[in-house]
C-alpha positions in Angstrom: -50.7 7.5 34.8 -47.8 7.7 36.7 -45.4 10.4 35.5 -41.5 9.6 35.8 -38.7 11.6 34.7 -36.5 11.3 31.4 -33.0 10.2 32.1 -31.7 9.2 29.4 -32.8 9.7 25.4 -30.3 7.0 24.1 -31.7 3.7 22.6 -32.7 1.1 25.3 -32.8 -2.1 25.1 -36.1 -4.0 23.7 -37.8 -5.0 26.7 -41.5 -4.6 28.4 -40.0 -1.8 31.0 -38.6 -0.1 27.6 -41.5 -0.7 25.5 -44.3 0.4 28.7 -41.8 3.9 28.3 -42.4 4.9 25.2 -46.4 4.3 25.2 -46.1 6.2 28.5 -44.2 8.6 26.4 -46.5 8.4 23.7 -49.6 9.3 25.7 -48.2 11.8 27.1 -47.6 13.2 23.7 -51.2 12.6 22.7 -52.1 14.7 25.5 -49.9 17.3 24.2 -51.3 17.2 21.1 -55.1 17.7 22.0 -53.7 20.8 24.4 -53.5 22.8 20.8 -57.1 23.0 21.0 -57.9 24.9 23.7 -53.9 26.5 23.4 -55.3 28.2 20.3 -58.6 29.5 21.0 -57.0 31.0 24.0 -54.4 32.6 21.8 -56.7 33.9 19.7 -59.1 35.6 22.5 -56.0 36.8 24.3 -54.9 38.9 21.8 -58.4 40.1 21.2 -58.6 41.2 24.8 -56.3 44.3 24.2 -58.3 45.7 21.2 -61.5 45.0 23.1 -60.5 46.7 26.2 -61.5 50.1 24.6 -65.1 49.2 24.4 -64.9 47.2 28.1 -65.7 44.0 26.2 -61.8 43.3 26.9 -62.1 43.2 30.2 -64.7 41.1 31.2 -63.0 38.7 28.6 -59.9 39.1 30.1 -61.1 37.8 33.7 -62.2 34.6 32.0 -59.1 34.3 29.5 -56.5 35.1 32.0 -57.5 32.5 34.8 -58.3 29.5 32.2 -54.6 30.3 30.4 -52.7 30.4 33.7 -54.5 27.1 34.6 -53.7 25.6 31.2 -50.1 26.6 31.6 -50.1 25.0 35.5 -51.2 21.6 33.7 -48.2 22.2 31.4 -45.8 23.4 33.9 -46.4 20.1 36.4 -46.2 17.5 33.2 -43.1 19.1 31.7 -41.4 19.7 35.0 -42.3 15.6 36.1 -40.7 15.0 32.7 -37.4 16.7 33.5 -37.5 15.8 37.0 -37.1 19.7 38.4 -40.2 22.2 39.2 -40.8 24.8 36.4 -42.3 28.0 38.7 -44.7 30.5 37.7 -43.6 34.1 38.7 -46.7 35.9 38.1 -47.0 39.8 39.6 -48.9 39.9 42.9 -52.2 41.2 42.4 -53.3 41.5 45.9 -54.9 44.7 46.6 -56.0 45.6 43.1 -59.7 46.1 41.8 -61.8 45.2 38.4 -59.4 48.0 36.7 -56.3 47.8 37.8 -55.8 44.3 37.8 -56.6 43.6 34.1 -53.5 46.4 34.2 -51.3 44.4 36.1 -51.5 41.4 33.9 -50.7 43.5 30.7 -47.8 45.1 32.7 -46.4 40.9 33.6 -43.8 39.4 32.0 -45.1 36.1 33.3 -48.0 36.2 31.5 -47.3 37.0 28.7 -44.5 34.1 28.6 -48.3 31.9 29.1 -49.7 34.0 25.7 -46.6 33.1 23.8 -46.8 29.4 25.1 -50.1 29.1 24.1 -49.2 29.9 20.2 -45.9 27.5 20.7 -48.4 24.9 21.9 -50.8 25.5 19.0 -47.7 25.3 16.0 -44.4 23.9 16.9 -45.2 21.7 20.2 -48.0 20.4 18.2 -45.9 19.0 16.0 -43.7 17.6 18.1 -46.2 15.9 19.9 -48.0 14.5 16.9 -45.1 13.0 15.3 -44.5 10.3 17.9 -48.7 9.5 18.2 -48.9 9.4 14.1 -45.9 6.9 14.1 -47.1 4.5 16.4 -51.1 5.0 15.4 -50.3 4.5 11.4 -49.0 1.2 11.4 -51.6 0.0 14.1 -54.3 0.9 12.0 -53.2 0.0 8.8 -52.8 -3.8 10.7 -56.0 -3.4 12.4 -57.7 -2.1 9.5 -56.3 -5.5 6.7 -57.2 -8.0 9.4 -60.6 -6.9 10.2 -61.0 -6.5 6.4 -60.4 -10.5 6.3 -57.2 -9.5 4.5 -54.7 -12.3 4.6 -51.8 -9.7 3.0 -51.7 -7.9 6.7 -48.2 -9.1 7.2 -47.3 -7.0 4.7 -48.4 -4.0 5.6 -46.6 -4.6 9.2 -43.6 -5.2 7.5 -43.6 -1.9 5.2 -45.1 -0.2 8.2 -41.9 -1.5 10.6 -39.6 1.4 10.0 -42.4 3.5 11.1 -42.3 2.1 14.3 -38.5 1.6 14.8 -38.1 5.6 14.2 -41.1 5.5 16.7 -39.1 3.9 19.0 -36.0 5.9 18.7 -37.4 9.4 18.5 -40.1 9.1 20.8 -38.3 9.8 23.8 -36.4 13.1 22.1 -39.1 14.6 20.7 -41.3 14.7 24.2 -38.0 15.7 26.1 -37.6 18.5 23.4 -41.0 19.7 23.8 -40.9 19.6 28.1 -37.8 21.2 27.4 -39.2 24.0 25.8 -42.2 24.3 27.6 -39.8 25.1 30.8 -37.7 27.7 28.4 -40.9 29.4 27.7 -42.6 28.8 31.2 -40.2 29.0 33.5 -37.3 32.0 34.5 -35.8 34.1 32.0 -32.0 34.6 32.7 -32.8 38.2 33.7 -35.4 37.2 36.1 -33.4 34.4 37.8 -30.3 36.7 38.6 -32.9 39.2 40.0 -34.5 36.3 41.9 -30.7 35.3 42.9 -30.0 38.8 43.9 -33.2 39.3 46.5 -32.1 35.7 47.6 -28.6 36.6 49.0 -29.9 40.5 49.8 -32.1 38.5 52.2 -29.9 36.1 53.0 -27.1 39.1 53.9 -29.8 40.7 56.0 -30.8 37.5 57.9 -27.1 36.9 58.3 -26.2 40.8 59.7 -29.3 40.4 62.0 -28.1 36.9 63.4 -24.5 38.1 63.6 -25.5 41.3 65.7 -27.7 39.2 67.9 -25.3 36.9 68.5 -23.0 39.8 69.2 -25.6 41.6 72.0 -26.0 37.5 73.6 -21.7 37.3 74.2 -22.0 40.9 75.5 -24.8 40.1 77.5 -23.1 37.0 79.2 -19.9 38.8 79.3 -21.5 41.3 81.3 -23.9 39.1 83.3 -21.3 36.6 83.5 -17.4 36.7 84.0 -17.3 40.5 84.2 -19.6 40.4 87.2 -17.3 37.9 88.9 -14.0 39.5 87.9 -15.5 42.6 89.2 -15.9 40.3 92.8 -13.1 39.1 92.5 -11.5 42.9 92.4 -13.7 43.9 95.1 -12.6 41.2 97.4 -8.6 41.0 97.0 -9.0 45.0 97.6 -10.4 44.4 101.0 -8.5 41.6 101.8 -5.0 43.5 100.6 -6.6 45.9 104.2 -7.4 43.8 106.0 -4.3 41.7 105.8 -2.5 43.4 108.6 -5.3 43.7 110.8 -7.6 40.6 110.0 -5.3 37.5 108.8 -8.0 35.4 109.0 -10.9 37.6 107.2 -8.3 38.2 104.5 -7.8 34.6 104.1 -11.0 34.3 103.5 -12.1 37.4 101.3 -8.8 35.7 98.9 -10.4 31.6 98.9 -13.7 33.8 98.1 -12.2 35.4 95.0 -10.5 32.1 94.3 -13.7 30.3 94.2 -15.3 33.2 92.0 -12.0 33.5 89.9 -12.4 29.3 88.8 -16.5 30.1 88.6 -15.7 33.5 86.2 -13.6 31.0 83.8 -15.8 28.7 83.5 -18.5 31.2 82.3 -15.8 32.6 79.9 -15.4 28.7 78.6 -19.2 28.6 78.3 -19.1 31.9 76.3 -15.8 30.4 74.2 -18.3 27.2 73.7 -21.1 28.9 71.9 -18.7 31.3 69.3 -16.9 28.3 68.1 -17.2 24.7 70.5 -13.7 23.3 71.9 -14.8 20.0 70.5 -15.0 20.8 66.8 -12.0 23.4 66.9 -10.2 20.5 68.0 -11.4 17.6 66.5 -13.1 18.7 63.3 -16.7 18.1 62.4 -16.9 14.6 63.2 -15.4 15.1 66.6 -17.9 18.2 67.3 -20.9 15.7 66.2 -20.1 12.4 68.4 -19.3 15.1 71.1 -23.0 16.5 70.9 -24.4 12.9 70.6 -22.4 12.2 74.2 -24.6 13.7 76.6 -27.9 13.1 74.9 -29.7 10.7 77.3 -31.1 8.3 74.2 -29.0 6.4 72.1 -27.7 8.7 68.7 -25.9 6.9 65.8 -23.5 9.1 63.9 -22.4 8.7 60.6 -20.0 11.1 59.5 -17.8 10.2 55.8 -16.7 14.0 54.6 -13.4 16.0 54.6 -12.0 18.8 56.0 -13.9 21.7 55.5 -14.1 25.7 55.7 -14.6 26.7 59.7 -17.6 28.6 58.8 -19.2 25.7 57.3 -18.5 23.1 59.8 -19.8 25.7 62.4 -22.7 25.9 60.7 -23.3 22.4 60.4 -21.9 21.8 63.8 -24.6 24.0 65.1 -27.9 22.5 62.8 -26.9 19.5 64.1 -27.0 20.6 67.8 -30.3 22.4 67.1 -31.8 19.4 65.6 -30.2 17.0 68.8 -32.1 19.7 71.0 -35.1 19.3 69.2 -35.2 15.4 69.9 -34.8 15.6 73.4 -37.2 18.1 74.1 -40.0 17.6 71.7 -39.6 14.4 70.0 -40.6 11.7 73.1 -37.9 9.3 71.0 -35.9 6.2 71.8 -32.9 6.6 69.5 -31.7 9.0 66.9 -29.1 9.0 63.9 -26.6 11.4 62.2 -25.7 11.0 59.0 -23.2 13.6 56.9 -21.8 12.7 53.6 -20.0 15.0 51.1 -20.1 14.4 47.3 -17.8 16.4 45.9 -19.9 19.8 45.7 -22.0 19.7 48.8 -22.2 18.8 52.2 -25.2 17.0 53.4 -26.9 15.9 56.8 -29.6 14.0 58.1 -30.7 14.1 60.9 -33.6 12.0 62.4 -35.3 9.8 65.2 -38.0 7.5 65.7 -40.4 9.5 67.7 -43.9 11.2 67.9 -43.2 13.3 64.8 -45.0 16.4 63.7 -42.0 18.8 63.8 -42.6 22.3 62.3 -40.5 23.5 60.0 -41.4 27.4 60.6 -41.0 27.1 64.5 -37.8 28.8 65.9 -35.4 26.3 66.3 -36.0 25.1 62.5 -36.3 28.3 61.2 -33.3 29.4 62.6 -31.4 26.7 61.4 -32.7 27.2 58.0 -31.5 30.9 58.1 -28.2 30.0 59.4 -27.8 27.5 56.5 -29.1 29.8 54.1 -26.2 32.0 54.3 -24.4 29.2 52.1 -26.9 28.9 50.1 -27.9 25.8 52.2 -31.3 24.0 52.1 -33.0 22.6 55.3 -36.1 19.8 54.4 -38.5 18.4 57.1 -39.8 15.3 56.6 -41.8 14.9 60.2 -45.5 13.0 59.5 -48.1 12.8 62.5 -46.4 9.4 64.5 -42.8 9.5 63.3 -40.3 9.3 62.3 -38.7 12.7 62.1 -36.4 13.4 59.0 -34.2 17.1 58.6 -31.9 16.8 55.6 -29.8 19.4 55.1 -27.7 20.2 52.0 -25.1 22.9 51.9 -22.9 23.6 48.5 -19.3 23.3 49.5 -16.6 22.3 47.1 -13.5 20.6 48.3 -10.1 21.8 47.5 -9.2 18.6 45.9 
């Protein structure tokens, strides 16, 4: 059964896709339901692990309770989350490294699992409720039908019709009560509030460090190519006009030439200083904005790139950043992606920017190699996303999202 998730719990309209819904909802429930078996006896032996524990019993119990209750809870946590179309995560404590002792430890110390004991007793009580309630209003009224017509009754078309409010609340509530329930199953499952602001916190901590790291590269690669670069030629350039400033009276000619010389290297040491200017912050998209920077990039790349650009003005360091994922992802195409054409696509919705960027080649792109993961670090600065979508033959898919709120 395929599991889609609930949009909507308003009345729909009496139809087969409508009707299909709630028996798909209605198994689903059913399922639910029967979960309070196991839910309880679970409970009931996880509790009795802590007592047993002084005679060792509690232990060995444990090793079997703890495993079968987190798996229970993973069946719970992919339903419910399918249901409310998001992922409910489990957060349990890293046990790597411990022994028969200490690990038993580390589970009583968890927050995580015990949120899994108290579901288990919410699954057993008040989520079996809910789930019965839409099962027992569809299944009475069946049955009673069933039951008269099999009997040889000829009065069955009564019983449907006292039986028909049953199944019109059935209809209405259905949907509710199994959102209610997935909805508490992620409440109990997923992130308290505490744990999601510390989860937030180590986010951007990480986030800061990646950004300091690529900041102070970045700042050691200008230095280097200043260095390398213009300063060497300026330094030339010095060198050259000094001898040619003695020579002038002795040697016309030989200072003639030391000067074209430090022409030449004056017109080579700005053009390394453009190149330098080009990678803090392009010409192109200073100039020209974000869709300006894009079509440039597309320009000199020697297949044929499509670019879509429909968003507004934006914060410099945002565009950069996009400006530069983009370029990354160009890069990637022409060196790895043995492609015939390729396409750009930004759009902004309000409260985020997003890109795609793809192309019809060999595919198998890996999302952890450098250029990839850089981009990813860059984006995640602003709490940006980067998605690969690159299966063995093509095509290659990056989307990119990056929250940005217009002014407007």
């Amino acid at each position: 059964m395929s599991l889609q998730a609930i949009r909507s719990v308003r009345p729909a309209p009496v139809d087969g896709d409508a009707l299909l819904d709630r028996l798909r909802l209605t198994a689903v429930s059913c399922g639910y339901a029967l979960a309070m078996a196991p839910a309880l006896a679970l409970g009931i032996l996880s509790l009795l692990c802590i007592p047993l524990a002084l005679v060792t019993v509690g232990f060995a119990l444990a090793f079997a309770v703890v495993p079968a209750t987190a798996a229970l809870t993973g069946v719970h946590r992919r339903v419910s989350g399918r249901l409310l179309g998001e992922e409910v995560p489990a957060s349990y404590a890293d046990t790597t490294g411990t022994n028969l002792v200490t690990r038993p430890v580390r589970w009583l110390t968890d927050r995580a699992r015990w949120r899994d004991v108290g579901f288990l007793w919410f699954s057993a009580t008040g989520g079996f409720v809910l789930s019965v309630i839409p099962v027992g209003l569809l299944v009475a009224p069946v049955v009673h039908v069933l039951g008269a017509v099999l009997d040889g009754g000829s009065w069955w078309w009564l019983l449907l019709v006292l039986d028909g409010p049953l199944l019109l609340v059935w209809w209405l509530v259905t949907p509710a009560l199994v959102r209610a329930r997935a909805l508490a199953e992620r409440n109990i499952l997923g992130h308290t509030r505490v744990e999601r602001l510390e989860r937030r916190v180590e986010e951007v901590s990480a986030s800061r460090t990646e950004t300091l790291d690529h900041s102070a590269a970045e700042v050691r690669r200008i230095e280097r190519d200043l260095h390398d670069g213009a300063q060497a030629r300026i330094a030339s350039v010095g060198m050259n006009v000094g001898l040619a400033e003695k020579l002038i009276a002795t040697d016309p000619e030989a200072a003639a030439a030391l000067l074209r010389e430090a022409r030449e290297t004056t017109v080579d040491a700005l053009e390394d200083l453009r190149s330098v200017v080009r990678g803090i912050h392009p010409p192109a998209l200073a100039d020209r904005g974000l869709r300006g920077g894009i079509e440039a990039l597309a320009v000199p790349i020697p297949l044929p790139v499509t670019v879509t650009v429909d968003a507004p003005a934006l914060p410099p360091p945002v565009e950069s950043a996009a400006y530069f994922a983009v370029a990354e992802c160009l890069a990637n195409t022409v060196k790895h992606a043995h492609a015939t054409r390729a396409w750009v696509r930004v759009g902004h919705d309000g409260a985020a920017l997003y890109l795609v960027v793809g192309d019809d080649g060999r595919g198998g792109a890996d999302p952890s190699g450098s250029g990839l993961a850089g981009v990813a670090r860059r984006l995640a600065a602003f709490d940006g996303t980067l998605v690969v979508d690159s299966p063995p033959g093509g095509p290659t898919v990056v989307t990119m999202e990056v929250p940005c709120r217009t002014s407007s």
